[in-house]
C-alpha positions in Angstrom: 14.6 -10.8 -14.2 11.1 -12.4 -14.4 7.6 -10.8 -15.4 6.1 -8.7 -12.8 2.2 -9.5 -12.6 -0.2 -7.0 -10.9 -2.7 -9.2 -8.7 -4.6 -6.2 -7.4 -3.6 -2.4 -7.5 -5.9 0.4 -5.9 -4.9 4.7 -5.7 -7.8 6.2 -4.3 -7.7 9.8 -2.0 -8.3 9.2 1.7 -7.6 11.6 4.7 -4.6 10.7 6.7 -6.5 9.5 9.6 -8.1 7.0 7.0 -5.0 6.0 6.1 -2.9 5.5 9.4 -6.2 3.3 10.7 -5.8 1.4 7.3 -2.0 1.0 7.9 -2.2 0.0 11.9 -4.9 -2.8 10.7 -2.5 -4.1 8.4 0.3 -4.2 10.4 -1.7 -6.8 12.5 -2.8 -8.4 9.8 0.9 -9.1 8.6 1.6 -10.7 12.3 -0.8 -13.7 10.8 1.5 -14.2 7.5 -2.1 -13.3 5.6 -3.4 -10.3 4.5 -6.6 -10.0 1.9 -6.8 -6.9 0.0 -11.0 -5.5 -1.3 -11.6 -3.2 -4.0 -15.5 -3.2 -4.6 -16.5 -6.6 -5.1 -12.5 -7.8 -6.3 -11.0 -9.6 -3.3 -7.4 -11.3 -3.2 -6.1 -13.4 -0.4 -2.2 -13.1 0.5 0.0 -15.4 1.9 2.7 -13.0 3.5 6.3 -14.7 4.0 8.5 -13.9 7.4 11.1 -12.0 5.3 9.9 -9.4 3.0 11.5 -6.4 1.2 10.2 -2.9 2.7 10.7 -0.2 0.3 10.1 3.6 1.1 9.8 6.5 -0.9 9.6 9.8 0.0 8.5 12.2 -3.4 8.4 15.8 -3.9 6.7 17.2 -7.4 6.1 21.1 -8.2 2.4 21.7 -9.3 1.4 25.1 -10.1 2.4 27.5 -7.3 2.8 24.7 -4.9 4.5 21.4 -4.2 3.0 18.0 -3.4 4.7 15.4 -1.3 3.8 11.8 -1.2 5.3 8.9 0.4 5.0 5.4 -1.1 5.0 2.0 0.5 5.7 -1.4 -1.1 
């Protein structure tokens, strides 16, 4: 198996509305085979090919009197 490089990474809060208008923007992005990802001045380009993986992940963790869910995309 080869060595994974990280290009560009970001985990940052947001309300769901925030992240559903992020997600529906990328989606048409993705139609044009080219997405670029911003971070503060960091910018990266992506050439997006017509068969990808799609990986989902549902996550449930017990914090102090209460449980977080999170759902993961890649």
């Amino acid at each position: 198996m080869g060595k994974e490089v990280v290009l560009f990474a970001s985990e940052e809060p947001h309300s769901l509305k925030d992240v559903a208008a992020f997600l529906r923007e990328l989606a048409d992005k993705l139609d044009g085979n080219e997405v670029v990802l911003r971070k503060g001045s960091e910018e990266l380009a992506v050439q997006i090919p017509n068969n990808v993986v799609l990986e989902l992940k549902v996550e449930e963790e017990e914090k102090k009197q209460r449980t977080q869910r999170s759902l993961e995309i890649e």
